[in-house]
C-alpha angles and dihedrals in degrees: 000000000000108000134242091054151075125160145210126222129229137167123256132194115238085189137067097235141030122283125190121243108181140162122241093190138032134038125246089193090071108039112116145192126265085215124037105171103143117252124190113255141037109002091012088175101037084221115191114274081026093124131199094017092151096253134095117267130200131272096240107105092015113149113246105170131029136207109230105194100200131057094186096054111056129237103255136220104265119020117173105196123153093012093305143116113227111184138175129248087261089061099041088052095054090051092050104046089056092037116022117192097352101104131047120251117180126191116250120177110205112206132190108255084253083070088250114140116262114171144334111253143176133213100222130199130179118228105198121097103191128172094214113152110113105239099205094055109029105090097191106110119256095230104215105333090293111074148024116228113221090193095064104053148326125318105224103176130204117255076193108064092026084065114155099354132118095177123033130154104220116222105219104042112074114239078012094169107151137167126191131254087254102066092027090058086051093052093046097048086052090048100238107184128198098060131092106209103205109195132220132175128267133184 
């Protein structure tokens, strides 16, 4: 991992306007986790429809097939649509090749409403739970030993105790889904649309 970045990861529009991504099986309410063992910080209790704790869930209610509602404008690469991540075989590659066999990724096929096929994805969810942020350097308060508030000063995270990782869900930043340099630069150089990198610094 090149070092002096980490970043977050959002969703973006590559439309004007809205268009509907949504399951037609499945429930993500009731999707839960294979280990619930609590752990202190955000999602303690991994409770079910608690998605992107940082640990694998089980297959049941797992979607398995998406609705795509245009057929001008392309499904992209990421969509995140009902509290879940839905990616493309590039980005599941790039994960992958950095991490192979760590995170989950489930097959999801994304029709037209007509029924035609529109595009291979992949439900993907990351299965580190890392506490990364460097606690000498960050100067955003730790609010009552559970979460960093962004709103209050800088994020500065650990190389260190990221180690090895390129996703990782960081327990104590709320919606704390993060990827390394390594694999952003990779999805940037092949031109993955549908996702917003957000960086932060990391020493």
């Amino acid at each position: 991992m090149a070092e002096g970045v980490v970043y977050s990861i959002g969703s973006r529009a590559e439309a004007p306007h809205t268009i509907s991504f949504k399951p037609l099986d499945g429930n993500y309410k009731k999707i839960g986790y294979v280990d619930r063992t609590f752990d202190m910080g955000h999602t303690p209790l991994f409770d079910t429809g608690e998605m992107y704790a940082g640990r694998a869930v089980k297959p049941d209610h797992v979607p398995t097939r998406a609705e795509w509602g245009s057929k001008r404008y392309p499904v992209p690469d990421a969509v995140l649509s009902y509290a879940m991540y839905f990616v493309s075989e590039a980005f599941k590659d790039i994960i992958e090749r950095h991490e192979p066999g760590v995170h989950q990724f489930f097959p999801v096929e994304v029709v037209y409403k007509d029924g035609s096929f529109a595009r291979q994805m992949y439900f993907f969810n990351i299965c580190h739970r890392l506490d990364t942020m460097d606690r000498e350097r960050a100067t955003a308060e730790f609010k009552k030993g559970l979460a960093f508030d962004p709103s209050t000063g800088e994020f500065v995270f650990s190389l260190e105790k990221i180690g090895n990782a390129h996703a990782w869900v960081d327990k104590h930043v709320i919606y704390g889904r993060y990827l390394s340099s390594t694999v952003v630069d990779e999805m940037k150089q092949q031109g993955l649309t549908g996702i917003v990198f957000n960086p932060d610094r990391a020493v």
